[in-house]
C-alpha positions as CSV (number, residue, x, y, z in Angstrom):
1,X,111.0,169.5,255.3
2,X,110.4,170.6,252.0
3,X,107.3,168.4,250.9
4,X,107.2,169.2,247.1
5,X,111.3,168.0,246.9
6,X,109.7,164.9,248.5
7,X,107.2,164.4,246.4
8,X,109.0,165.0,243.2
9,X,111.7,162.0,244.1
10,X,109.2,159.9,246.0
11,X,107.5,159.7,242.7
12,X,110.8,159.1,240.7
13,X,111.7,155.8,243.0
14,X,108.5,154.5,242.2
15,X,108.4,155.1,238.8
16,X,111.9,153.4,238.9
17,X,110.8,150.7,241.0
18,X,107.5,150.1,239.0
19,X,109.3,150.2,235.4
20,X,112.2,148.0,236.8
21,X,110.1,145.6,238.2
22,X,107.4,145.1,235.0
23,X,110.8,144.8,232.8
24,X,112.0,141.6,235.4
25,X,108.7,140.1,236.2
26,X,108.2,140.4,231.9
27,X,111.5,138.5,231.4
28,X,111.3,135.9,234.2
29,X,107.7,135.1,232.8
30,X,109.3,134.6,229.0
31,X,112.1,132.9,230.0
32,X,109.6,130.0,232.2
33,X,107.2,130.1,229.0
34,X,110.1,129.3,226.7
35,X,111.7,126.8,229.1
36,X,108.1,125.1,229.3
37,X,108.2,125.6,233.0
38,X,105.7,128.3,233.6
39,X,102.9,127.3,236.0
40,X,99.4,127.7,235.2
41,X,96.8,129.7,237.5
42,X,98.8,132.6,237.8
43,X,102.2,133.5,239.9
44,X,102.2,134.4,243.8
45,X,104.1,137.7,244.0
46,X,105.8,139.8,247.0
47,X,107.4,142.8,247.3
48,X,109.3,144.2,250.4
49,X,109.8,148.5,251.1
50,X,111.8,148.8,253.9
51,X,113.5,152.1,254.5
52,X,115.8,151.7,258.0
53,X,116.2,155.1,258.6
54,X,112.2,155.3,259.4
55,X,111.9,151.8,261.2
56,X,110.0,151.3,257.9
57,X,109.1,147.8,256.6
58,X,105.8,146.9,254.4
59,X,105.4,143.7,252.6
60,X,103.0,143.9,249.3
61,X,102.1,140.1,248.1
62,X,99.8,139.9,244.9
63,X,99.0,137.6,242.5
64,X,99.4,137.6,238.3
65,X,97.2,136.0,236.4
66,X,98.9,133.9,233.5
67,X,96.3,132.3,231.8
């Protein structure tokens, strides 16, 4: 296994995971705020990895503050 070859696109996915999700969590949050619908106290968030091939599955859940 060549660990640096890992590293390097372990580190890409993220980043592309990370910038991808800011930009829809950014969009979803303007679109409620326009729409008047957005909830106060913050938003319950989750996100799923899974990655079959390993038998991998690991839930994050979070919570973004709004106010």
């Amino acid at each position: 296994m060549n660990e640096e070859k890992l590293n390097i696109s372990l580190r890409k996915f993220l980043k592309q995971v990370g910038v991808t999700s800011q930009r829809e969590i950014e969009k979803a949050v303007r679109d409620a705020a326009e729409q008047g619908s957005l909830p106060s106290g913050g938003l319950a968030v989750s996100v799923r990895l899974e990655c079959p091939a390993l038998g991998l599955s690991h839930e994050i859940d979070g919570l973004l503050e709004t106010d």
